[in-house]
N, C-alpha and C positions, 0 to 999 in steps of 0.2 A: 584526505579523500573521504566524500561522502558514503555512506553502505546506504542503498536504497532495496527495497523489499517491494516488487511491483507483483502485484496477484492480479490477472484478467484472463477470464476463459476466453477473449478474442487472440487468436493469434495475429493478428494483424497491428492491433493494438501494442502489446509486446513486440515485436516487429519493429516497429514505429518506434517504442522509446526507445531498444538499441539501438537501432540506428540512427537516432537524434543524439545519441550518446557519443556515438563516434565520431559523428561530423561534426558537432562541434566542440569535442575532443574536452569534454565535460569529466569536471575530475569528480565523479561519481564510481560507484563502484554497484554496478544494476543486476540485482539478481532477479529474475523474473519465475514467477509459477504461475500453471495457470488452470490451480485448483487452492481454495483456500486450506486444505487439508491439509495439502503438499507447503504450503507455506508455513503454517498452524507446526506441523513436525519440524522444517527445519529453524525457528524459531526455538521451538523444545528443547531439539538439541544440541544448539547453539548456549543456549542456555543451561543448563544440562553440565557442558563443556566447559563452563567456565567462560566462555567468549561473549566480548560485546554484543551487543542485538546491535542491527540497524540501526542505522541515523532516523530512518523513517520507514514507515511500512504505507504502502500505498494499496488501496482495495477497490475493483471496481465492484459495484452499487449495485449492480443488477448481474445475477451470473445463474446458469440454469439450479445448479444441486442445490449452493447456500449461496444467499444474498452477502455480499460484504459484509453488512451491518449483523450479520449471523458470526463471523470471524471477529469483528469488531468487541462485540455483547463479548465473547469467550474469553478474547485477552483481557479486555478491563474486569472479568473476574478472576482471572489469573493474577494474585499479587507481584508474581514476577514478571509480570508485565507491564505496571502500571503507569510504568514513566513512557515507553516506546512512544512515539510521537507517531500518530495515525492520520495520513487524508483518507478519504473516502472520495472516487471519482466516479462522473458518469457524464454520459451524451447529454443528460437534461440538465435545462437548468428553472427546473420545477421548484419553487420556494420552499414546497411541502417534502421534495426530497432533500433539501439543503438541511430544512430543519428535525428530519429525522434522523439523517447521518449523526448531526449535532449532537443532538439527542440519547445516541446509542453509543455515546463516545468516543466519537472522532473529533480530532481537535481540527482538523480543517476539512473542506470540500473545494471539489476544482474539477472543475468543467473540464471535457473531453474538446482539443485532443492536449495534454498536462506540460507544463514544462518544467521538466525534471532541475534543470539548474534554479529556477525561481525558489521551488521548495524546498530546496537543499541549503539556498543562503541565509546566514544568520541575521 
């Protein structure tokens, strides 16, 4: 089973992927925050613990306090992060925000609304 890490300050959005989880009974295992902070900690202390990270950590792109690409920049200077596998998502699919997620360390980007089993298989 996949561990997925989805951060969106929309609750709708989180919303949406649980319940795209369920119904199509997606052998994911979706943890959702919807504060990069709150993510950022449990991450920490997963890590911390001794326990695996996430299969992936998914960030949406635009959020009022910190941009993803703010959470993004932190882990990739985190050494003990630097394998985690990161998309970055958003509503646009502006070329210029494609290539700055890129940019800032994300190894994929994916347009809103995400499909959580796509990104999960190997």
């Amino acid at each position: 089973m996949a561990a997925v890490f989805y951060v969106d300050d929309s609750r709708d959005d989180l919303f949406y992927a649980e319940y795209i989880c369920r119904k199509q009974q997606a052998d994911i295992d979706l943890t959702c925050f919807s504060t990069s902070q709150a993510a950022f900690e449990a991450l920490r202390t997963r890590q911390a613990e001794g326990l695996a990270l996430p299969d992936l950590l998914i960030v949406d792109l635009y959020m009022p306090l910190d941009s993803g690409l703010v959470l993004v920049a932190r882990l990739r200077s985190d050494r003990h992060f630097a394998s985690l596998r990161i998309a970055v998502c958003s509503g646009s699919d502006a070329e210029a925000d494609r290539e700055r997620a890129l940019a800032s360390g994300a190894d994929l980007y994916v347009e809103k609304p995400i499909s959580l089993s796509a990104l999960t298989q190997d």
